[in-house]
Gaussian input, Z-matrix of N, CA and C with variables (Angstrom, degrees):
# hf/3-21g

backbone

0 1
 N
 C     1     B1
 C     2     B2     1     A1
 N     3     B3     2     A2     1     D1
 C     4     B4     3     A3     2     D2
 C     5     B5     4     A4     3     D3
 N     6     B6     5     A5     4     D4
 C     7     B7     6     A6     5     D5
 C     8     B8     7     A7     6     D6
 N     9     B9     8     A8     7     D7
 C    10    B10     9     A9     8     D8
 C    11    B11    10    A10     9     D9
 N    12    B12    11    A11    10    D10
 C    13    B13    12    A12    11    D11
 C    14    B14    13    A13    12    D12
 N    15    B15    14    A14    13    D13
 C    16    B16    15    A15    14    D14
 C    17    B17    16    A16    15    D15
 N    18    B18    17    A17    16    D16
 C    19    B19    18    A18    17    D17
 C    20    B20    19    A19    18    D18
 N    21    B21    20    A20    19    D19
 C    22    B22    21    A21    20    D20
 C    23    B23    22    A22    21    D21
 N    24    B24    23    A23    22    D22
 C    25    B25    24    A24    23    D23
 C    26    B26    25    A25    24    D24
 N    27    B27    26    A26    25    D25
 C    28    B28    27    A27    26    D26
 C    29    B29    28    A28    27    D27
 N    30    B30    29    A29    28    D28
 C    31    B31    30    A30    29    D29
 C    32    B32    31    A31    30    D30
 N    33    B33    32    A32    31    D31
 C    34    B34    33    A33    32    D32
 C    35    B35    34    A34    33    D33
 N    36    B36    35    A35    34    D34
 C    37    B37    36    A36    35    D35
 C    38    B38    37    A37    36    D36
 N    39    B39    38    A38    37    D37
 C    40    B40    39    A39    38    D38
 C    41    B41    40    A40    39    D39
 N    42    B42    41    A41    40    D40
 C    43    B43    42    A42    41    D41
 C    44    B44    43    A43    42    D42
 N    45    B45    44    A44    43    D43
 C    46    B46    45    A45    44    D44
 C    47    B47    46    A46    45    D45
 N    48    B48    47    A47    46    D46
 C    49    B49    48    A48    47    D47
 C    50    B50    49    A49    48    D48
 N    51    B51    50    A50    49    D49
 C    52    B52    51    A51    50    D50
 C    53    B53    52    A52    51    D51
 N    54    B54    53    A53    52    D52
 C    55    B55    54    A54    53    D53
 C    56    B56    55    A55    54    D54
 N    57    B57    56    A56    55    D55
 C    58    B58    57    A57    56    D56
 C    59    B59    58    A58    57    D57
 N    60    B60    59    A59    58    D58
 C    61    B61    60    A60    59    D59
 C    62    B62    61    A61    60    D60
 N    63    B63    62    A62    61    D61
 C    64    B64    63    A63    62    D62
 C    65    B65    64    A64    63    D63
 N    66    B66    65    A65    64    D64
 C    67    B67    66    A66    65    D65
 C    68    B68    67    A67    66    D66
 N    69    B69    68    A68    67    D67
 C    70    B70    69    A69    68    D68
 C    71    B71    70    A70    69    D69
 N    72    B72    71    A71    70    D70
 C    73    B73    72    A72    71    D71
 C    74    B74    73    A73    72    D72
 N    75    B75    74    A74    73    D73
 C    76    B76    75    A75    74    D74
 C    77    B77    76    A76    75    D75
 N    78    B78    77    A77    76    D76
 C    79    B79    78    A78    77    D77
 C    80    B80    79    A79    78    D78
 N    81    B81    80    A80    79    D79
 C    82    B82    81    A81    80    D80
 C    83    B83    82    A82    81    D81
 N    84    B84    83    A83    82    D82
 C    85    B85    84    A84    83    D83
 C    86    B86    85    A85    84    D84
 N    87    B87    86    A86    85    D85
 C    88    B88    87    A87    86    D86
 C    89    B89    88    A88    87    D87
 N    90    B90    89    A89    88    D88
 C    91    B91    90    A90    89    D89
 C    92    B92    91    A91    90    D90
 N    93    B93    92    A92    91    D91
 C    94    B94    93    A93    92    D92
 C    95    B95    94    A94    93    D93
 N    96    B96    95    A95    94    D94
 C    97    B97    96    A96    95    D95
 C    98    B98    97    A97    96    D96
 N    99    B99    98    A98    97    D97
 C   100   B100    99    A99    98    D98
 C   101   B101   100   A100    99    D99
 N   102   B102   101   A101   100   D100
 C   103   B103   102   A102   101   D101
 C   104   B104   103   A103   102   D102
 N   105   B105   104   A104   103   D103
 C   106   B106   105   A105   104   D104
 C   107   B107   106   A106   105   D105
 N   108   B108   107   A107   106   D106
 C   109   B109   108   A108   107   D107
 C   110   B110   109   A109   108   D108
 N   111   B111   110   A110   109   D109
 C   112   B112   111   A111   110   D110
 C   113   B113   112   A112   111   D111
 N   114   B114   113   A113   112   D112
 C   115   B115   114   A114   113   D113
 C   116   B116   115   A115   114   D114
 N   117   B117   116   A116   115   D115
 C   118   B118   117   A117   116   D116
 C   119   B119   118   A118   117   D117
 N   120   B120   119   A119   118   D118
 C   121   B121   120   A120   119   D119
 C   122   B122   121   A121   120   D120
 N   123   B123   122   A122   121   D121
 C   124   B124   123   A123   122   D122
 C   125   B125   124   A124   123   D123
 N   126   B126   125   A125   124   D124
 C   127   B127   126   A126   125   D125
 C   128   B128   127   A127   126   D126
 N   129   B129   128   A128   127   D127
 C   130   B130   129   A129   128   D128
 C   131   B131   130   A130   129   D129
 N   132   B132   131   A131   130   D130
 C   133   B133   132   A132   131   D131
 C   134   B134   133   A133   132   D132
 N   135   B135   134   A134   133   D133
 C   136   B136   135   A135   134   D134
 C   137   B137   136   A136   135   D135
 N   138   B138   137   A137   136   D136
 C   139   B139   138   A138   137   D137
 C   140   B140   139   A139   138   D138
 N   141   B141   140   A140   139   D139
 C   142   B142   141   A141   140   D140
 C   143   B143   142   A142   141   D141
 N   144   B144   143   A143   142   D142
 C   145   B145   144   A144   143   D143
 C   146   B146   145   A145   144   D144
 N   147   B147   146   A146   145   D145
 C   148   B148   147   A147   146   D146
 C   149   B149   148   A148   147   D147
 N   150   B150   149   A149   148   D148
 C   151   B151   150   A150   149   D149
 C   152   B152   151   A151   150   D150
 N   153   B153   152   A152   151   D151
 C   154   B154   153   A153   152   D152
 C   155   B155   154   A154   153   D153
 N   156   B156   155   A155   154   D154
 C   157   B157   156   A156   155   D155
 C   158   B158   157   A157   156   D156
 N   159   B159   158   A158   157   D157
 C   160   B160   159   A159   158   D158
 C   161   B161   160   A160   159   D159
 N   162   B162   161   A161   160   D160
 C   163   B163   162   A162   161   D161
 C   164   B164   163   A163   162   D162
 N   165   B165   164   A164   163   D163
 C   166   B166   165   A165   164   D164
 C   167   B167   166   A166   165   D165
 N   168   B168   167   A167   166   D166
 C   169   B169   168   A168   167   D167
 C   170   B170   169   A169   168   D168
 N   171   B171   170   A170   169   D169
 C   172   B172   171   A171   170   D170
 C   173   B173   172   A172   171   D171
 N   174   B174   173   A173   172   D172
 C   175   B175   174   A174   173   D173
 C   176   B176   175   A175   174   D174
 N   177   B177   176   A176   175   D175
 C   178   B178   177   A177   176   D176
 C   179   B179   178   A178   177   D177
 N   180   B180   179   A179   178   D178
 C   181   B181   180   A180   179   D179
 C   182   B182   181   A181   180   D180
 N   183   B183   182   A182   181   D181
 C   184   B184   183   A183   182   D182
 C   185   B185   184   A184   183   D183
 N   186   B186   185   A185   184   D184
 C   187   B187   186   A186   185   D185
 C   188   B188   187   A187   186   D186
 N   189   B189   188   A188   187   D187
 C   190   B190   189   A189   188   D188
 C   191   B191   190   A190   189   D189
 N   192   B192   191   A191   190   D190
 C   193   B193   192   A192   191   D191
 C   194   B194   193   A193   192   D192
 N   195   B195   194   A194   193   D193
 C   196   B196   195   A195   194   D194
 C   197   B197   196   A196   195   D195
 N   198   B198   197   A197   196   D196
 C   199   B199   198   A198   197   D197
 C   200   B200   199   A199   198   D198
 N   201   B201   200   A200   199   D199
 C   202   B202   201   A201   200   D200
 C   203   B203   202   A202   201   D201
 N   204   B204   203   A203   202   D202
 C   205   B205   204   A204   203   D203
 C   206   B206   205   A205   204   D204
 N   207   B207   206   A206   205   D205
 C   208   B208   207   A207   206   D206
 C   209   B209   208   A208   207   D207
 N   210   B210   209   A209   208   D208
 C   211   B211   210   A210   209   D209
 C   212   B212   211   A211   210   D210
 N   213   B213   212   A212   211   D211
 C   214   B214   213   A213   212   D212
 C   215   B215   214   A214   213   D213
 N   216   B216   215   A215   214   D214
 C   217   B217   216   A216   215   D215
 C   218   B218   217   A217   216   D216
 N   219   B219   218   A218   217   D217
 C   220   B220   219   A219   218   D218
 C   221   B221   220   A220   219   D219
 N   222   B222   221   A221   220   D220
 C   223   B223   222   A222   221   D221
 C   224   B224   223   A223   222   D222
 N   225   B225   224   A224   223   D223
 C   226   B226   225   A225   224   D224
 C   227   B227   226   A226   225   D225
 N   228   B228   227   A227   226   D226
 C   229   B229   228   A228   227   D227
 C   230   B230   229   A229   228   D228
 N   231   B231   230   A230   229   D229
 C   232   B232   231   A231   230   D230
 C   233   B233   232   A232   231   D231
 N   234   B234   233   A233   232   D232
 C   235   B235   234   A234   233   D233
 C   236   B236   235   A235   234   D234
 N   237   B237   236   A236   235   D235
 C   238   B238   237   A237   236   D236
 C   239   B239   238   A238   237   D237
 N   240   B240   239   A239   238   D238
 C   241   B241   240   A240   239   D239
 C   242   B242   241   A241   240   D240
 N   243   B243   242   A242   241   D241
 C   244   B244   243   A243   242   D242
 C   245   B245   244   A244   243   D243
 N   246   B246   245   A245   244   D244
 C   247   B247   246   A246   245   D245
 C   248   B248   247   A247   246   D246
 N   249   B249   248   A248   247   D247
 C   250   B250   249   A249   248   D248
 C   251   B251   250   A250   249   D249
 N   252   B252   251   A251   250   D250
 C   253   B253   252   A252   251   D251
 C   254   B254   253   A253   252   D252
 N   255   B255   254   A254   253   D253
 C   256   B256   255   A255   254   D254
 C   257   B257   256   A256   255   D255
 N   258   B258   257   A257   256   D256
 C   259   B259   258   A258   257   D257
 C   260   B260   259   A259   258   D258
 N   261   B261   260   A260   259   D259
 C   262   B262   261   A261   260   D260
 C   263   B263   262   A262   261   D261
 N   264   B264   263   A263   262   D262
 C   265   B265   264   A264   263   D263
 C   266   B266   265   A265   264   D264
 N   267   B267   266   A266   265   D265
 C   268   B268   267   A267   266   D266
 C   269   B269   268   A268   267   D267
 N   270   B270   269   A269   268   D268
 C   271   B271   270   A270   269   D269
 C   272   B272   271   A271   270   D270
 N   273   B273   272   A272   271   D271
 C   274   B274   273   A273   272   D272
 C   275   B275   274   A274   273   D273
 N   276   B276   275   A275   274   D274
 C   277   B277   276   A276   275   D275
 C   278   B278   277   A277   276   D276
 N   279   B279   278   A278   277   D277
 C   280   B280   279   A279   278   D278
 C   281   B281   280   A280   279   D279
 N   282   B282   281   A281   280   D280
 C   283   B283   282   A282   281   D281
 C   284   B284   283   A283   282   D282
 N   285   B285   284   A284   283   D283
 C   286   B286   285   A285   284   D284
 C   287   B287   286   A286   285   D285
 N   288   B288   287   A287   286   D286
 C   289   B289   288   A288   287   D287
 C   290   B290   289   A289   288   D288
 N   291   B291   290   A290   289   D289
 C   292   B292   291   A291   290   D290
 C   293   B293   292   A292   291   D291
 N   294   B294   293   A293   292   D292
 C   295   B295   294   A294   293   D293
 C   296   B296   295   A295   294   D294
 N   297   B297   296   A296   295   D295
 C   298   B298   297   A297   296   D296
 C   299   B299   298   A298   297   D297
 N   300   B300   299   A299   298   D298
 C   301   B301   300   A300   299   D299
 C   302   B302   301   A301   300   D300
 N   303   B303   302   A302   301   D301
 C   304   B304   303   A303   302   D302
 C   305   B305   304   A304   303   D303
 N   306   B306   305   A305   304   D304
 C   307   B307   306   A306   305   D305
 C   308   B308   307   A307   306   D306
 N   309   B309   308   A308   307   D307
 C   310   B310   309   A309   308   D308
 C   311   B311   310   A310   309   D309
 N   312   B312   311   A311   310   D310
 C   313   B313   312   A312   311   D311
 C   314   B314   313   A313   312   D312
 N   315   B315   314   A314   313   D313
 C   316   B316   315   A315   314   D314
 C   317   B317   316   A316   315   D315
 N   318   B318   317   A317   316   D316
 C   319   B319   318   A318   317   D317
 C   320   B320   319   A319   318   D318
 N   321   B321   320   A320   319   D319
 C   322   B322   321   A321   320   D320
 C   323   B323   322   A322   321   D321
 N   324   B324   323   A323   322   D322
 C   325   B325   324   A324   323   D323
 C   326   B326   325   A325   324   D324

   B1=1.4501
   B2=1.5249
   B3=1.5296
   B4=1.6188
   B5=1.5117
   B6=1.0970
   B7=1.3994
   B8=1.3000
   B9=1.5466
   B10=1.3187
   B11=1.5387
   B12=1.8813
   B13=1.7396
   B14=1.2167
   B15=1.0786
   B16=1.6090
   B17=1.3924
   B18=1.5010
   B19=1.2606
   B20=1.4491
   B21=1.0475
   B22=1.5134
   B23=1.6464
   B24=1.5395
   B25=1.1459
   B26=1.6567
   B27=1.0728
   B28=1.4933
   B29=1.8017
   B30=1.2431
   B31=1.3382
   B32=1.5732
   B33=1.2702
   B34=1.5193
   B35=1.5854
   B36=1.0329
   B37=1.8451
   B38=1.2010
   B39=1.3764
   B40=1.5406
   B41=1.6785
   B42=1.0059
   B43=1.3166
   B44=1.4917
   B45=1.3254
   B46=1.5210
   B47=1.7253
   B48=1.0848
   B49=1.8772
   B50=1.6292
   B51=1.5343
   B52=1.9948
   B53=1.8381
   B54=1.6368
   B55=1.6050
   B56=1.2705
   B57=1.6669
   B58=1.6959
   B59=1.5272
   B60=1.0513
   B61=1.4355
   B62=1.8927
   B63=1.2581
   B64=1.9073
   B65=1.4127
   B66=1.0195
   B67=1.8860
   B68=1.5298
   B69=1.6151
   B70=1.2043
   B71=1.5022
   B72=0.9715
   B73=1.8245
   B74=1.7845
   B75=1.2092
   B76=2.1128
   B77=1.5626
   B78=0.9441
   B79=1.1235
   B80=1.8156
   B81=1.2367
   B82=2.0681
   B83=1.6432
   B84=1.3841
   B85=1.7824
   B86=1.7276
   B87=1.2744
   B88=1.2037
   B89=1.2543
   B90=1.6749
   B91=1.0715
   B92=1.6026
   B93=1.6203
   B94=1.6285
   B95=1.8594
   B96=0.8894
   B97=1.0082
   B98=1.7280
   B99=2.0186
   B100=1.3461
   B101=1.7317
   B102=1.5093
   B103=1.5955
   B104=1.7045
   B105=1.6032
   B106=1.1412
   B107=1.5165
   B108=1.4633
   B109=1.1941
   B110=1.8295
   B111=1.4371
   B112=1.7097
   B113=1.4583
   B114=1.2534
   B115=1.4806
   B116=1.4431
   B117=1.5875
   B118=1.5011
   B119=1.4089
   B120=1.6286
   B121=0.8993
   B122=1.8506
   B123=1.0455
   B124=1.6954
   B125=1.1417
   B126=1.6447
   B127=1.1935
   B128=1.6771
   B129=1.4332
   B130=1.4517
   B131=1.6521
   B132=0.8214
   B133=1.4287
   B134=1.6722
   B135=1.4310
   B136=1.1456
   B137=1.4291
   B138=1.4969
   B139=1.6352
   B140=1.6352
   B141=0.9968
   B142=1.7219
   B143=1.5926
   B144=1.1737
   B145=1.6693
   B146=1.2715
   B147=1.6095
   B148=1.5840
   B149=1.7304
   B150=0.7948
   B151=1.9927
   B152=1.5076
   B153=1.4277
   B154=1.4125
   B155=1.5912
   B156=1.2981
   B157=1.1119
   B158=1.4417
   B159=1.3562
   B160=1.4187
   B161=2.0128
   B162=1.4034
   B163=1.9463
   B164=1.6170
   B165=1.3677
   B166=1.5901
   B167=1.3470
   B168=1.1230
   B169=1.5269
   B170=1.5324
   B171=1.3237
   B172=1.8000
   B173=1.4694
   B174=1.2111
   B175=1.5968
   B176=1.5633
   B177=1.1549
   B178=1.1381
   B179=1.4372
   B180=1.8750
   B181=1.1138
   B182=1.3532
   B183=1.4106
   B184=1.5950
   B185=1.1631
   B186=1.3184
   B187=1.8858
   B188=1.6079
   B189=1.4361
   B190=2.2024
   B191=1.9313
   B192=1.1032
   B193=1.6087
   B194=2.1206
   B195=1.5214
   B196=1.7923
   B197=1.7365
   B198=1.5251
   B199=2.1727
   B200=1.3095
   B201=1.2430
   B202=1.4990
   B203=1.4950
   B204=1.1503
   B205=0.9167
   B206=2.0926
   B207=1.3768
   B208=1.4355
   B209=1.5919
   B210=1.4453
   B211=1.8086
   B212=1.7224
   B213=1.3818
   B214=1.4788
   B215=1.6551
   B216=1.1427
   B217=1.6789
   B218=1.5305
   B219=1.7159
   B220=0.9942
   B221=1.8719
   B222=1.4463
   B223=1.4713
   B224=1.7111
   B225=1.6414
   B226=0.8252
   B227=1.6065
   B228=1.5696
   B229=1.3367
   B230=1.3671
   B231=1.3843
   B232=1.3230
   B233=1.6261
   B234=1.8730
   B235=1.3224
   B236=1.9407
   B237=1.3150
   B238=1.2148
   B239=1.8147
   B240=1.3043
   B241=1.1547
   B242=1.7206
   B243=1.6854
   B244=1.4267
   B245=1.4671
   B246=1.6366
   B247=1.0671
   B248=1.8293
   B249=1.1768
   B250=1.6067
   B251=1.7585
   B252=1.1932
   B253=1.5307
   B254=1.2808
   B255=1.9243
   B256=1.5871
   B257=1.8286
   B258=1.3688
   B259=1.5140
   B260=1.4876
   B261=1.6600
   B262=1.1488
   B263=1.4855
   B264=1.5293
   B265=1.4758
   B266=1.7487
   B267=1.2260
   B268=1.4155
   B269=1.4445
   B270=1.2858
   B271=1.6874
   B272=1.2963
   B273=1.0849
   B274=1.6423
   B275=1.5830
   B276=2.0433
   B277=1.1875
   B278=1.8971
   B279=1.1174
   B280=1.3845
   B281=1.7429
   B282=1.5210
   B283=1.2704
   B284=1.9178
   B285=1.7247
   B286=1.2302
   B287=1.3493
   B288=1.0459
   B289=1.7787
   B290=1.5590
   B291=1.3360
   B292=1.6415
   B293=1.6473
   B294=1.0310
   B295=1.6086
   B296=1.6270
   B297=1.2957
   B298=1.5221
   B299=1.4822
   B300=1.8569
   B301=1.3535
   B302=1.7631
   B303=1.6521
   B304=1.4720
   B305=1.4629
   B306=1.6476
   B307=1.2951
   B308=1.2854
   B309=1.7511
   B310=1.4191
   B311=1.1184
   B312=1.6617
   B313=1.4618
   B314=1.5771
   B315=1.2951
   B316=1.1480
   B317=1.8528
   B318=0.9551
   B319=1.8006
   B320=1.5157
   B321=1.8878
   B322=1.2227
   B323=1.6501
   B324=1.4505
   B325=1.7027
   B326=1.7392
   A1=108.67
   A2=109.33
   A3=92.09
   A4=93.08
   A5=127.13
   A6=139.37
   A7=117.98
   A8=176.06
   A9=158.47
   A10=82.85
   A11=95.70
   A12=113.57
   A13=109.90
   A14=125.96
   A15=145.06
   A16=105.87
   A17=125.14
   A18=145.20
   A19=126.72
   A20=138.34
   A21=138.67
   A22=138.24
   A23=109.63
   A24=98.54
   A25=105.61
   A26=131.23
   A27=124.83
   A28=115.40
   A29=108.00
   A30=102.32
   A31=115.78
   A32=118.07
   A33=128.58
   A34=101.99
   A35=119.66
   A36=127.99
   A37=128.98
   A38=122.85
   A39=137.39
   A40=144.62
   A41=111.84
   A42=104.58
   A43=118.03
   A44=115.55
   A45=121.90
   A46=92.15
   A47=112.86
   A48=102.29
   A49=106.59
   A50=105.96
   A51=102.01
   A52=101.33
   A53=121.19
   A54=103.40
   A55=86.52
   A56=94.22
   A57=125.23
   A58=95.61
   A59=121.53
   A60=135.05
   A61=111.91
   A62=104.87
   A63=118.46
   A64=89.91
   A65=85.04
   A66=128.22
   A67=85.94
   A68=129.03
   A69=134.79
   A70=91.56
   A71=114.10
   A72=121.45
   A73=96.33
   A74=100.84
   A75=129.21
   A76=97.79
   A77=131.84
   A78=130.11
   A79=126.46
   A80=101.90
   A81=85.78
   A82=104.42
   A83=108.52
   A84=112.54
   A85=116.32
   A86=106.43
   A87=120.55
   A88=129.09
   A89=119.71
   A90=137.87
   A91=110.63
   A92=101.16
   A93=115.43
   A94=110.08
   A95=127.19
   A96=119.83
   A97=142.13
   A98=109.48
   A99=94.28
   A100=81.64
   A101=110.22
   A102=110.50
   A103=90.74
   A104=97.10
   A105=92.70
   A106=105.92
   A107=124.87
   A108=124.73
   A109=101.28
   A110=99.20
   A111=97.62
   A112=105.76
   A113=126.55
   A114=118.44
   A115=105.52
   A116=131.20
   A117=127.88
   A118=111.08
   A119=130.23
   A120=117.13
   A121=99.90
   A122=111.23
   A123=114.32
   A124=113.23
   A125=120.09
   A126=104.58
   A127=121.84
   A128=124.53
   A129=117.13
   A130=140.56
   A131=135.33
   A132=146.01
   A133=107.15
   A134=104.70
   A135=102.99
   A136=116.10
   A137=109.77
   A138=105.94
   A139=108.00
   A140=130.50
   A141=149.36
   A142=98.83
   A143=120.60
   A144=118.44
   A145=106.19
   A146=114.12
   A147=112.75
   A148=102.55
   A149=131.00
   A150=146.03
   A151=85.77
   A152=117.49
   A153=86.74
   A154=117.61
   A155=104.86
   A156=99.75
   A157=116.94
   A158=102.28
   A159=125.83
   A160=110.64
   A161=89.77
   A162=106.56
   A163=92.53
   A164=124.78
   A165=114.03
   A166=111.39
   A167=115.62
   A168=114.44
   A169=114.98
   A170=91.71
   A171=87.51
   A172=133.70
   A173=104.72
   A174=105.06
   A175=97.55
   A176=129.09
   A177=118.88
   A178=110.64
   A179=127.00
   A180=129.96
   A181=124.11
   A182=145.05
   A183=133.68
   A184=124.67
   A185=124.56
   A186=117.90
   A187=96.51
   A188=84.91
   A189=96.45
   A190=78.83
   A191=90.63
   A192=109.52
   A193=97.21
   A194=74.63
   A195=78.86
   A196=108.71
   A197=82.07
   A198=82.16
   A199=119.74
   A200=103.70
   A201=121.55
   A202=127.84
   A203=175.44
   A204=165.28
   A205=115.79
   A206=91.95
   A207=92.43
   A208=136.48
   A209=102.96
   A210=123.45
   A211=85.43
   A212=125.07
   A213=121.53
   A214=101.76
   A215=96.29
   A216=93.76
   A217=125.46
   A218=132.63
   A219=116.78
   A220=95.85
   A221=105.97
   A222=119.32
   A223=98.41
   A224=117.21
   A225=143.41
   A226=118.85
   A227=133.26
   A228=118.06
   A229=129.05
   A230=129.07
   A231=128.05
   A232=113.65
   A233=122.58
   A234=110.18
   A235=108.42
   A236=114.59
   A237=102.08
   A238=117.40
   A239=107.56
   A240=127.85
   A241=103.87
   A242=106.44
   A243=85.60
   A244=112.42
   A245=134.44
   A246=134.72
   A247=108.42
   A248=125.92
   A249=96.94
   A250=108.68
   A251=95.54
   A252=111.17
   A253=110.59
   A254=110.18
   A255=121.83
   A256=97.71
   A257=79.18
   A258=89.38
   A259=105.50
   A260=126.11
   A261=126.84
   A262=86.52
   A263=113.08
   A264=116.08
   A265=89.02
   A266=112.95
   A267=106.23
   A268=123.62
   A269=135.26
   A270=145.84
   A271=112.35
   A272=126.15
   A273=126.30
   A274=103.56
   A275=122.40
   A276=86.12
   A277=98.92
   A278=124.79
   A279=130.42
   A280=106.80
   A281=116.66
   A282=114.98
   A283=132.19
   A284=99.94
   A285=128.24
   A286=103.40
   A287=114.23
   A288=118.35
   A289=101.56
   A290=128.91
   A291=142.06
   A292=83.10
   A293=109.25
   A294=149.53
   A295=110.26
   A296=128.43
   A297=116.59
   A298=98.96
   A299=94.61
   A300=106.01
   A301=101.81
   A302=103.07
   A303=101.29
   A304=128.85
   A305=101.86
   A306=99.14
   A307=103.75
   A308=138.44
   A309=134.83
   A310=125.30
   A311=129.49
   A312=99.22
   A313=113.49
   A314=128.77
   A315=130.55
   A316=107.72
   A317=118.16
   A318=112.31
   A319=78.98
   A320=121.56
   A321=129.13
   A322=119.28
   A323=127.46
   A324=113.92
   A325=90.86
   D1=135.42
   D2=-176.02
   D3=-117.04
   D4=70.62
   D5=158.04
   D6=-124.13
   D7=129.83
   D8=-49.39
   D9=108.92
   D10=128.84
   D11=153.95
   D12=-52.63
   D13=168.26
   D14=178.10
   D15=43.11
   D16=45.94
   D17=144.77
   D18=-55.82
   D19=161.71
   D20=143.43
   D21=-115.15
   D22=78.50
   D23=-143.99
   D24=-113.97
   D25=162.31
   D26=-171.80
   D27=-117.74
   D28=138.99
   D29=-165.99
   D30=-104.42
   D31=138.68
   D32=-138.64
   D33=-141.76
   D34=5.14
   D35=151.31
   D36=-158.88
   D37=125.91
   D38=-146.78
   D39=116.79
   D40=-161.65
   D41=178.44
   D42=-74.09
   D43=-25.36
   D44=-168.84
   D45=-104.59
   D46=22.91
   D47=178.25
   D48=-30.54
   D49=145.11
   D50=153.02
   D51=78.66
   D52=-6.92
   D53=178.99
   D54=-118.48
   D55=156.32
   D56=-154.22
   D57=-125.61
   D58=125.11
   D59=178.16
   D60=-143.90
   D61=171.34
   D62=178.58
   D63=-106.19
   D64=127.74
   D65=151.24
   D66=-18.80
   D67=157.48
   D68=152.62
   D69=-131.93
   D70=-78.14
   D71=-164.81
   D72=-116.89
   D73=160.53
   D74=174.35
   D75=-112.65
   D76=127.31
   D77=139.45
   D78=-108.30
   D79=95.62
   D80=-155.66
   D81=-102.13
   D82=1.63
   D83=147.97
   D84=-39.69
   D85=-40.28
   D86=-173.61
   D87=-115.61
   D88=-18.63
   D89=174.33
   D90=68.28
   D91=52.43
   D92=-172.87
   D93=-129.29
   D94=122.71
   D95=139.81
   D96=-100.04
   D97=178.94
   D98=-172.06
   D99=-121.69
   D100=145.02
   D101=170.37
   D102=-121.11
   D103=167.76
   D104=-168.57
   D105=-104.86
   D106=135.64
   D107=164.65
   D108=112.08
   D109=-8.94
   D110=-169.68
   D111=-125.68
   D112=125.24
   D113=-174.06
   D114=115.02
   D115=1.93
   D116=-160.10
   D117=-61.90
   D118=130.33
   D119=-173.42
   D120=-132.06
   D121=163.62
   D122=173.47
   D123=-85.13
   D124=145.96
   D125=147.26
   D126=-153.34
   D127=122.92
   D128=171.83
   D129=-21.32
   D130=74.80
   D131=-165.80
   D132=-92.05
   D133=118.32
   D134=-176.55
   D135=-119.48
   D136=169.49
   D137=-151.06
   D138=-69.13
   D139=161.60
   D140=165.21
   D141=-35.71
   D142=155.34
   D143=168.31
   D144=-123.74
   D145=-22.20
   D146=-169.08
   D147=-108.25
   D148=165.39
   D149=-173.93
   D150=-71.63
   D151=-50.78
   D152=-151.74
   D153=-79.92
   D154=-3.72
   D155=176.57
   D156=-132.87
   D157=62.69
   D158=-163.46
   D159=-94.01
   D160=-29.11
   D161=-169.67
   D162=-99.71
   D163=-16.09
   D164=-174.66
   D165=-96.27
   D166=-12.67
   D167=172.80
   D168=-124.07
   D169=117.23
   D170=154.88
   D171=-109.64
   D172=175.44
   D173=-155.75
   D174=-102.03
   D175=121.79
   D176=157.80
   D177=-175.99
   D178=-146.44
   D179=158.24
   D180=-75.96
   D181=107.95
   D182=173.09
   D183=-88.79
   D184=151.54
   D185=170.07
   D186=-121.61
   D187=134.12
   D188=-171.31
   D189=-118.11
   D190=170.62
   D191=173.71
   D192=-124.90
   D193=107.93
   D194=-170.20
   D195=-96.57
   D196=157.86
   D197=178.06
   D198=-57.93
   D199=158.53
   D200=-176.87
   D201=-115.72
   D202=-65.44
   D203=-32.26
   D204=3.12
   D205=127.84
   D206=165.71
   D207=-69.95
   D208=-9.08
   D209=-162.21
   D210=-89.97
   D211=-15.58
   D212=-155.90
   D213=-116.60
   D214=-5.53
   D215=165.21
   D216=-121.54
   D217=146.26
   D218=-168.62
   D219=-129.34
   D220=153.33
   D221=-176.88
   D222=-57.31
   D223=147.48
   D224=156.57
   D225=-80.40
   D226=103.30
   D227=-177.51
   D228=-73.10
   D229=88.37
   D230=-168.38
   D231=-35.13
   D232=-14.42
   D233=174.99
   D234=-112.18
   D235=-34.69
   D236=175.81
   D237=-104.75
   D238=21.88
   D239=149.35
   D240=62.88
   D241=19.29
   D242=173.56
   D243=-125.31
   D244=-138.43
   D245=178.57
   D246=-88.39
   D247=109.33
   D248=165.37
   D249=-145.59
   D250=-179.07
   D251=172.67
   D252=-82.67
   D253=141.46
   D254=-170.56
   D255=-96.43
   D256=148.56
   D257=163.70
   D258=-113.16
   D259=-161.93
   D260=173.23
   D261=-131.18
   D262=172.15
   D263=176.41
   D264=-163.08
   D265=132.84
   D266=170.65
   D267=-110.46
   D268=141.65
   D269=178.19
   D270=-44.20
   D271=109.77
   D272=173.90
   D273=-67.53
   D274=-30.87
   D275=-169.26
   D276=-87.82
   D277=-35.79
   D278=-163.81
   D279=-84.32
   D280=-27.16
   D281=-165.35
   D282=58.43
   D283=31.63
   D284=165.76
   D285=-59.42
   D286=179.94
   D287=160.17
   D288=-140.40
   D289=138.06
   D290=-152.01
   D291=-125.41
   D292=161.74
   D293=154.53
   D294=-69.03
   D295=118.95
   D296=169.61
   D297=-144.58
   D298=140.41
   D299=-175.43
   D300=-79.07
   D301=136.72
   D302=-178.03
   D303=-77.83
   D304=4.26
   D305=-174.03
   D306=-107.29
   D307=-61.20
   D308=140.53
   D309=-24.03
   D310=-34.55
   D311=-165.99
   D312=93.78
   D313=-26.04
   D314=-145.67
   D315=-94.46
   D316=-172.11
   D317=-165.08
   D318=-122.13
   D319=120.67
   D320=149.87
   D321=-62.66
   D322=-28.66
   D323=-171.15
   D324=-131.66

């Protein structure tokens, strides 16, 4: 997966087309992520039944920021600041493999 938490990546099919949010969680079991602020969904929360866990839950309406598909979001280039596709490039001296933005050229990590 070439997406990494604490990303900035912008989403480019769906309901939230065109908004730019950070990485929160990867899930690549599924090939989903969660960004934050994009994807908000509701949900019914209902009250505690037992004492002890009477003060940890409240009852009401919630907004979670739910996963998304990974095919629907694209990397943010921390140098040419826009949406693009990663390449890989690997270290001749260590033989790591880096992140590279495909349009700069430039090393994402």
């Amino acid at each position: 997966m070439d997406i990494k938490r604490g990303d900035t990546v912008k989403v480019v099919a769906g309901n939230d087309r065109g908004k730019q949010g950070e990485v929160l969680r990867v899930i690549p079991e599924t090939n989903r992520v969660v960004v934050q602020s994009v994807n908000i969904r509701k949900k019914h929360q209902k009250q505690a039944q037992t004492q002890a866990r009477q003060g940890q839950i409240k009852p009401g309406i919630i907004q979670f920021d739910a996963p998304l598909s990974a095919s629907n979001v694209m990397l943010v280039c921390p140098h040419c600041h826009e949406a693009v596709r990663v390449g890989h490039q690997r270290d001749a001296d260590t033989g790591r493999s880096h992140r590279v933005c495909r349009n700069c050229q430039s090393l994402i990590d």
